[in-house]
C-alpha positions in Angstrom: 202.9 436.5 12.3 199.8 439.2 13.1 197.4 436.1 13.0 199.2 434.8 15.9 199.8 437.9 17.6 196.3 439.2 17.7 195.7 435.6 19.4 198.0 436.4 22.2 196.5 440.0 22.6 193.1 438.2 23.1 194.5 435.9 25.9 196.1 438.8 28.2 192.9 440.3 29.4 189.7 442.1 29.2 191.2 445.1 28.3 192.8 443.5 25.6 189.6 441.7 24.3 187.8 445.2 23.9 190.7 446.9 21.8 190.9 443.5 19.5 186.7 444.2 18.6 184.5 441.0 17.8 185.9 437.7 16.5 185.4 437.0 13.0 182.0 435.3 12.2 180.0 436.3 15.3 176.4 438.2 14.7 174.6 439.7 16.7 171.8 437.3 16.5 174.3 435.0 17.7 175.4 437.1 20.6 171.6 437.6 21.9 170.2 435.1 24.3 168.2 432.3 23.6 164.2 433.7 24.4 162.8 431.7 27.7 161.0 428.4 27.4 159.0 428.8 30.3 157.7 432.8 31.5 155.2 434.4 34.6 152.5 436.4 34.7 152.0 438.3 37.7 150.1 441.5 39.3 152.4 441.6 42.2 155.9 441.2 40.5 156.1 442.4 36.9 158.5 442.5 34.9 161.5 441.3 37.3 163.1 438.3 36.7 162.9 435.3 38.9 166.2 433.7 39.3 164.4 430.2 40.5 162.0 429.5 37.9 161.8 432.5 34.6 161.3 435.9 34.2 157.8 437.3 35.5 156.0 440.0 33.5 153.3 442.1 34.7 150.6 441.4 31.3 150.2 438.0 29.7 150.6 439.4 26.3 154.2 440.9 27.2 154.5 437.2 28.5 153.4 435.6 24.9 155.6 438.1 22.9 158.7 437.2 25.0 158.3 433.1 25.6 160.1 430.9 22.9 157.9 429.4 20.1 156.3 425.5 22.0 157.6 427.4 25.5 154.7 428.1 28.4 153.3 430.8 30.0 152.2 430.4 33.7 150.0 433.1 34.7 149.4 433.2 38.2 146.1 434.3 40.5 144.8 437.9 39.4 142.6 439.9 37.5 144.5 441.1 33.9 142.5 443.3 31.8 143.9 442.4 28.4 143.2 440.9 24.6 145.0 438.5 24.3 146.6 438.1 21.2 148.4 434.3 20.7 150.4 434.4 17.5 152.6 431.5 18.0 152.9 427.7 19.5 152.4 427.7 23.1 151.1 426.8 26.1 148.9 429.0 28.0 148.0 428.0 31.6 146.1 429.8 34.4 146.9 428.9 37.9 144.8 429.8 41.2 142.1 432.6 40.0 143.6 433.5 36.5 141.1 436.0 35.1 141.1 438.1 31.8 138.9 440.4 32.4 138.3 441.9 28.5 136.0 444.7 29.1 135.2 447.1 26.4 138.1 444.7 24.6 137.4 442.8 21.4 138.3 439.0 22.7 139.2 437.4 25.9 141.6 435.1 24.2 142.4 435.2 20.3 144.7 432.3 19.1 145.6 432.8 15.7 148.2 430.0 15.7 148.0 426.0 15.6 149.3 423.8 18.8 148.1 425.8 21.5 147.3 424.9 24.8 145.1 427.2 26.6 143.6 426.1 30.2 142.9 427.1 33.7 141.4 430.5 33.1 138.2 432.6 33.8 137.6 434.9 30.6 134.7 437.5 30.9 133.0 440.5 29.7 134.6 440.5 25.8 132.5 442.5 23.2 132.8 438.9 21.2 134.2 435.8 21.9 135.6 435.4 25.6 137.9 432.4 23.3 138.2 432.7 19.3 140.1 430.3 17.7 140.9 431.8 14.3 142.6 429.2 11.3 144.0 427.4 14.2 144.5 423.7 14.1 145.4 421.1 16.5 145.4 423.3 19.3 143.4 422.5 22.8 141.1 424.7 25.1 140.3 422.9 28.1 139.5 423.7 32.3 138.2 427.5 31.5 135.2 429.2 32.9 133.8 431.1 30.0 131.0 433.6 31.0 129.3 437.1 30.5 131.1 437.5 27.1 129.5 438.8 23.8 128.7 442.1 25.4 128.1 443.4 22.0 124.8 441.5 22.0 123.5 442.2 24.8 119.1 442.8 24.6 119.3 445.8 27.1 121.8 448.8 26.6 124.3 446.9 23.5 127.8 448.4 23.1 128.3 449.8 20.0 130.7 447.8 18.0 132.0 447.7 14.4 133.5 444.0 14.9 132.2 441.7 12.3 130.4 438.7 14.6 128.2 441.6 16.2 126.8 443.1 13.3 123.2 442.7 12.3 122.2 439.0 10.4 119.0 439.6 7.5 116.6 437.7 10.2 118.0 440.0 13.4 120.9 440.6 15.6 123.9 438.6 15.8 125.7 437.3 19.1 129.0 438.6 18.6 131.3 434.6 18.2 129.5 433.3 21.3 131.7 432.2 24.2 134.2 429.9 22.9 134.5 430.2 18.9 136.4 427.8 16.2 136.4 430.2 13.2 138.4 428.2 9.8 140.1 425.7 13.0 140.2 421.7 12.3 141.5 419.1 14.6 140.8 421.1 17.8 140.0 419.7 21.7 137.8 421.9 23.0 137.3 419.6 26.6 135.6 420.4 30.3 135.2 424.1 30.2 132.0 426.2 31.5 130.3 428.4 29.2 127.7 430.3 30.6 125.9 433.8 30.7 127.2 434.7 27.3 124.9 435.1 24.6 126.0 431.8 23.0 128.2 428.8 24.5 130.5 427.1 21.2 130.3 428.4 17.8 132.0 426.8 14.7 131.9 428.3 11.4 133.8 428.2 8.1 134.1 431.8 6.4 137.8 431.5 6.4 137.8 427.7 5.8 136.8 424.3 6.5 136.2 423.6 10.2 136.3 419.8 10.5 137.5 416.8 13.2 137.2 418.8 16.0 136.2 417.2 19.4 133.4 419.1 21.7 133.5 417.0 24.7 132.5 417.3 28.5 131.7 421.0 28.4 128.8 422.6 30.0 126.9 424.7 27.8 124.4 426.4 30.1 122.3 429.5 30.3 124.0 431.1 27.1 120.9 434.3 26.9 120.0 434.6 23.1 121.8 431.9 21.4 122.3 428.0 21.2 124.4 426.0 23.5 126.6 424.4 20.8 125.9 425.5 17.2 127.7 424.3 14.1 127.0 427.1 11.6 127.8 427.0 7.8 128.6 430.7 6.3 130.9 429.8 3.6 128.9 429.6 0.0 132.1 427.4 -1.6 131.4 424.8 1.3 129.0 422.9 -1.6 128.9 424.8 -4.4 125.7 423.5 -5.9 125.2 421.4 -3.1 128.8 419.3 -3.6 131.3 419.4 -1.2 134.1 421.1 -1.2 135.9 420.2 1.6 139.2 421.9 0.8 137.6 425.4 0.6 135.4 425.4 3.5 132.5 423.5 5.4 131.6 422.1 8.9 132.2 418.5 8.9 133.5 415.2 10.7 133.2 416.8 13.9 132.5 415.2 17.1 129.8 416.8 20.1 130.1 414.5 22.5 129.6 414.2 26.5 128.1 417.9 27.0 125.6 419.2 29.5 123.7 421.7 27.1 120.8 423.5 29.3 118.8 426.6 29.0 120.2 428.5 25.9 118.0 430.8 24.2 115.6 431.5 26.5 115.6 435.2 26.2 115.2 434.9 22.2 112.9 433.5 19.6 115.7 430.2 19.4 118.5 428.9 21.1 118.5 425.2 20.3 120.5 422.2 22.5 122.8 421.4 19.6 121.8 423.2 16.3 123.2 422.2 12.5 122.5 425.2 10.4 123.4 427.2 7.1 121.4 429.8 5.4 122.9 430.2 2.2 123.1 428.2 -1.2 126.3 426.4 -0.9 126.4 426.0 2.5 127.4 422.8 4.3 126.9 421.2 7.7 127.6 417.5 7.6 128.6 413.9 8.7 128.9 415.4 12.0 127.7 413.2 15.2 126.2 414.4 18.3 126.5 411.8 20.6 126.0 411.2 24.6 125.3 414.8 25.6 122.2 415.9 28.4 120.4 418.4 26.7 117.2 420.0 28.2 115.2 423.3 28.8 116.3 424.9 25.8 114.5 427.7 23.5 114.5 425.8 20.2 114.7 421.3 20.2 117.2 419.1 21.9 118.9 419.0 18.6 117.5 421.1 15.5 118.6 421.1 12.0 117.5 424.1 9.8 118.9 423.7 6.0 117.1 426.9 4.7 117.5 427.0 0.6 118.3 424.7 -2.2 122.3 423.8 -2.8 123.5 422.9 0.1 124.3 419.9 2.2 123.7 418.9 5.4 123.8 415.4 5.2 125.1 412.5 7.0 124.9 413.5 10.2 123.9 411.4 13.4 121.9 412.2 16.4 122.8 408.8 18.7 122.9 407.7 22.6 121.7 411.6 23.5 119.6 411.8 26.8 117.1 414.4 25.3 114.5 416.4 27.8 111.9 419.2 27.7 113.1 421.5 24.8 111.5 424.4 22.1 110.6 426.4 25.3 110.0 429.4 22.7 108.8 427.1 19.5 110.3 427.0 16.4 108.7 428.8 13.5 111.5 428.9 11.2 109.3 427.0 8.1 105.8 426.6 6.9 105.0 424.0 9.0 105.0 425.7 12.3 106.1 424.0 15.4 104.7 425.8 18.5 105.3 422.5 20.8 108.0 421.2 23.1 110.2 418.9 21.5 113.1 416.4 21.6 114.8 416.5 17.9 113.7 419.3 15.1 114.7 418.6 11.4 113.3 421.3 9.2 114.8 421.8 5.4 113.9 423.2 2.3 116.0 420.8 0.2 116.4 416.7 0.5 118.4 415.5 3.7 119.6 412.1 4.9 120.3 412.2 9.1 120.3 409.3 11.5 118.7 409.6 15.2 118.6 406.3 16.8 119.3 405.3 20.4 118.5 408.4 22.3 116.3 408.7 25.3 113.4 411.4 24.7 111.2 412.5 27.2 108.5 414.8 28.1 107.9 416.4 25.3 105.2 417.0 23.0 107.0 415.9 20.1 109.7 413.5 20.0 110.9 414.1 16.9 109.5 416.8 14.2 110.4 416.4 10.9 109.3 419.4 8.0 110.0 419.3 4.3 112.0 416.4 2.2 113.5 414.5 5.1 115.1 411.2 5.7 115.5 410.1 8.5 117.4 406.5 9.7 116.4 405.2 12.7 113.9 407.5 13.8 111.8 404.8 15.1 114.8 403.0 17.0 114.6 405.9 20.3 113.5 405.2 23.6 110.4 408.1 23.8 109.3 408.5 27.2 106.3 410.5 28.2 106.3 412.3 24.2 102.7 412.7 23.0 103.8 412.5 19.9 106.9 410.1 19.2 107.5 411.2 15.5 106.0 413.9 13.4 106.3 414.1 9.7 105.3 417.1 8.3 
């Protein structure tokens, strides 16, 4: 029978196998290999393969296109002068000295995928964002050192830039993401890193969509030039169309700020607060967030400031509670009709009603605990531990 025959012609040898051609059913997909769970990143030995532990590659982002999809890249000590671009499920881990250096690059780190892991690495010198998390969700960013990013927004010689973050805002210039940036993310860990010397530390915003349940925890927010330490920024108008939320289609909300050293942002601008809760726009939203257990002093706006700007939008529910609150509004915030040129604690300024709660927090040593300007209602206010304040509230 030829069935059988062609079956004995396969068992004599190699030769044999060759002239018989491939077995029925087989694919080339089939016939490649599986990609590597677990890859290197080295200056020293690129691009060879490591019979002990994975094949090593000589740039992280030939690493990330080559590891399987939940696999890990280890990059090892060294300088790699890269964008890093992480489009799929991984874990990303610096060991030793594991610097991106992004000079004259867009991002440090741009993860435009959900369950990522990055940690262990020193990002500088980025145009924007040394870290941008882009519609990324349940993804971590923990153990980096995060300084001298947003280049683009520099006061003395800027680079010139077309990239979005770094163009000019109606009230001045921008700062180009700030260091670490949750862009249309939810869910996220951002935990322990160092985020200094850029022009802002953490940035979340909504323009691609709702940015929500994330957890800001143990960083140190510190000496960010022209910017806040930790801002939570509405920019979508369909957050609260009308001043409703519309949690679906965009917003800032149900996140946690918790455990962070926040100290002297903004000092080399006309803000810069601790924490700040902001939108500018009708339809923006900021709210039930809770900033809670963080040391924040010596900062260019208050400890924590909340600016709601124009009618239709909502920034209420959120809570101020348990914060250790210093000397703040180095610069003075003039940001509304009644003028606040003084140091102080907590700053809640709107042009529209809000409802926020500050209770339990330790002020001290400022002129004004808390300053209050426009249709505000605030729980608690009275319930904080003021300490060496002049004034302990102002309503205005």
């Amino acid at each position: 029978m030829q069935f059988k025959a062609q079956l004995v012609t396969l068992a004599v040898g190699a030769t044999a196998v060759a002239a018989a051609g491939p077995l029925i059913g087989m694919t080339a997909a089939q016939a490649a290999p599986p990609a590597p769970h677990t890859v290197f990143v080295s200056t020293h030995a690129p691009d060879a393969a490591d019979g002990d532990h994975g094949p090593v590659f000589g740039s992280i982002n030939s690493a990330v296109a080559a590891v399987a999809a939940g696999g890990t890249v280890v990059v090892e000590s060294g300088t790699y002068p890269e964008d890093v671009a992480v489009t799929k499920p991984l874990t990303l881990k610096g060991v030793g000295h594991a610097t991106i250096d992004a000079s004259h690059l867009i991002n440090g780190i741009k993860i435009t995928a959900s369950h990522v892991k990055v940690s262990g690495f020193t990002v500088e010198e980025a145009i924007g964002e040394g870290i941008l998390l882009e519609n990324s969700d349940f993804s971590t960013v923990t153990g980096n050192r995060v300084h001298s990013n947003n280049t683009g927004a520099r006061l003395k010689d800027p680079v010139p830039t077309d990239y979005a973050f770094c163009q000019p805002l109606a009230a001045g210039p921008n700062d180009c993401g700030e260091g670490i940036h949750l862009l249309g993310s939810s869910h996220n860990v951002i935990q322990g890193n160092n985020v200094f010397d850029n022009a802002g530390g953490i940035l979340l915003t909504d323009e691609t969509g709702p940015t929500s349940h994330n957890l800001i925890s143990g960083n140190r927010a510190a000496d960010n030039h022209t910017a806040c330490g930790i801002v939570l920024a509405g920019h979508n108008p369909k957050a609260a169309p009308g001043g409703v939320p519309a949690p679906t289609a965009a917003g800032i909300f149900a996140n946690t700020v918790i455990k962070n050293v926040i100290t002297d942002n903004g000092l080399q601008a006309k803000g810069g607060a601790g924490v700040q809760l902001a939108t500018g726009l009708p339809g923006g939203a900021v709210y039930d967030n809770t900033v809670s257990r963080n040391d924040i002093t010596g900062n260019g706006h208050a400890g924590v400031t909340l600016h709601s700007h124009a009618p239709g939008q909502d920034l209420n529910g959120n809570v101020v509670t348990g914060n250790r609150i210093g000397t703040n509004n180095l610069n003075g915030d003039n940001d509304f009709a009644a003028k606040d040129p003084e140091t102080t604690g907590v700053f809640i300024g709107t042009a529209a009603p809000v409802s926020i709660t500050i209770r339990d927090n330790v002020i001290s040593r400022n002129h004004f605990g808390i300053f209050t300007t426009g249709p505000v209602t605030a729980t608690g206010e009275h319930q904080n531990i003021f300490h060496a304040d002049a004034v302990a509230v102002s309503t205005n």
